[in-house]
N, C-alpha and C positions, 0 to 999 in steps of 0.2 A: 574160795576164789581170792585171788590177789589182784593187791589196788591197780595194779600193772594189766590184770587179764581185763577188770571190768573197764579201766579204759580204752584197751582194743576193742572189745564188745561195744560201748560206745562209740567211739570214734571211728565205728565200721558204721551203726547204725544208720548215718545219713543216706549213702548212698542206697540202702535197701530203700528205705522211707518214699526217697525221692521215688522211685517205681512201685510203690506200694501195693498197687492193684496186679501188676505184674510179677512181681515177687508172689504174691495170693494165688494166685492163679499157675501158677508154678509148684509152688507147696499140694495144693488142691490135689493138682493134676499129677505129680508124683505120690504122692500119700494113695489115692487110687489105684496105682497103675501099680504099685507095691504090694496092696492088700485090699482087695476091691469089695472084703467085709465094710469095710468106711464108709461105705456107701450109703450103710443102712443105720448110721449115727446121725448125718447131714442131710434128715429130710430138711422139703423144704426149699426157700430159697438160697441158693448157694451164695448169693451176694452178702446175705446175711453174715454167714459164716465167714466166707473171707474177710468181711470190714471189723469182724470179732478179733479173727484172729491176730490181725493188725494193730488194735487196740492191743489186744494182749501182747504181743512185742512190745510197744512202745513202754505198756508199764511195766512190763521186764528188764527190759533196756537204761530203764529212768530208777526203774527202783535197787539195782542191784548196786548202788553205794548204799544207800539205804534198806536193810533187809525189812528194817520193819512197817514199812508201806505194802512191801511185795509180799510178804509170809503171809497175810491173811489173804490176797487176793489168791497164790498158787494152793492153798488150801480147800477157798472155797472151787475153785476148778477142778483141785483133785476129787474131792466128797460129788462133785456134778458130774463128774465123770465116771465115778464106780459106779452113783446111779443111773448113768446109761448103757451100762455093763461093760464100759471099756477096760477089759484086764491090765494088768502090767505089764505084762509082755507085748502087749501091741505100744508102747512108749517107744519103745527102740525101733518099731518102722514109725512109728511117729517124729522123731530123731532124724533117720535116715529122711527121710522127706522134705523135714528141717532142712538139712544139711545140702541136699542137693539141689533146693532153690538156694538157699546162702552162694551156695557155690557160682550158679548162675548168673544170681544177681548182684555178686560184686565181681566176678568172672577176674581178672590178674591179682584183684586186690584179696583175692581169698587164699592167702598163705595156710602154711601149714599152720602159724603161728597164731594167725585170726582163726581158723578152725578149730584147734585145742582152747583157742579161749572163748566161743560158740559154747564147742564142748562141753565146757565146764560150768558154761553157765547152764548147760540144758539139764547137768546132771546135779545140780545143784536145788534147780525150781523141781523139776522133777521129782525129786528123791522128800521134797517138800512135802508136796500132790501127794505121792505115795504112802509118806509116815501122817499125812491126816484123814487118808481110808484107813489107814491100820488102827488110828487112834482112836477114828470114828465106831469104826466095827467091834472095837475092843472095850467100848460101853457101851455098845449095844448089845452086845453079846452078856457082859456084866447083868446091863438093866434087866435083861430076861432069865438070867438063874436067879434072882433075888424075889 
């Protein structure tokens, strides 16, 4: 990512922030209505999840001039999440859900140009998440031929 992307990433993030519960509730409600398996990750109270997921923007948001704050948190999220059996393939409707509260909740201010830099930040944390199930599985996989 460039220094240029993570400052549109942030200097978009206020305006989500400021509607935070409605941005969540936006994501939620699109993330379902995309793949209505999600349903059966988020028992429970939904409040929960949304004020998470919030949280976890922000430290995304805050961490991404700093990688080394954020890498162990999207790790530990990726390893919690293969353990809830959320494959890789379902990241990309997770993405897309992303994407279309962002869209929403900055509604004129979501240029092409804040979008590619969303983007890039989603495929960034992502690909994180991802290379620390793969990392994870591929010593556990180790520790048990030995």
């Amino acid at each position: 990512m460039t220094s240029e992307q993570v400052f549109i990433v942030q200097s978009s993030f206020p305006k989500i922030d400021a509607t935070a519960d409605i941005s969540a509730e936006l994501f939620f409600k699109r993330l379902f209505e995309l793949d209505a398996s999600f349903q059966e990750y988020f028992k429970g109270d939904l409040q929960i999840y949304k004020r998470k997921f919030i949280q976890l923007l922000h430290a995304a948001v805050r961490g991404l001039h700093r990688m080394e704050m954020i890498i162990p948190v999207m790790r530990e999220l990726g390893r919690r999440q293969a353990k809830y059996g959320i494959p890789f393939e379902k990241y990309n409707t997770i993405g897309a859900a992303l994407f279309w509260s962002l869209a929403h909740s900055l509604e004129d201010d979501f240029t092409p140009e804040v979008m590619a830099a969303w983007a890039e930040a989603f495929n960034l944390l992502a690909n994180i998440m991802k290379n620390a199930v793969v990392i994870n599985n591929h010593r556990y996989t180790n520790a048990q031929a030995i």
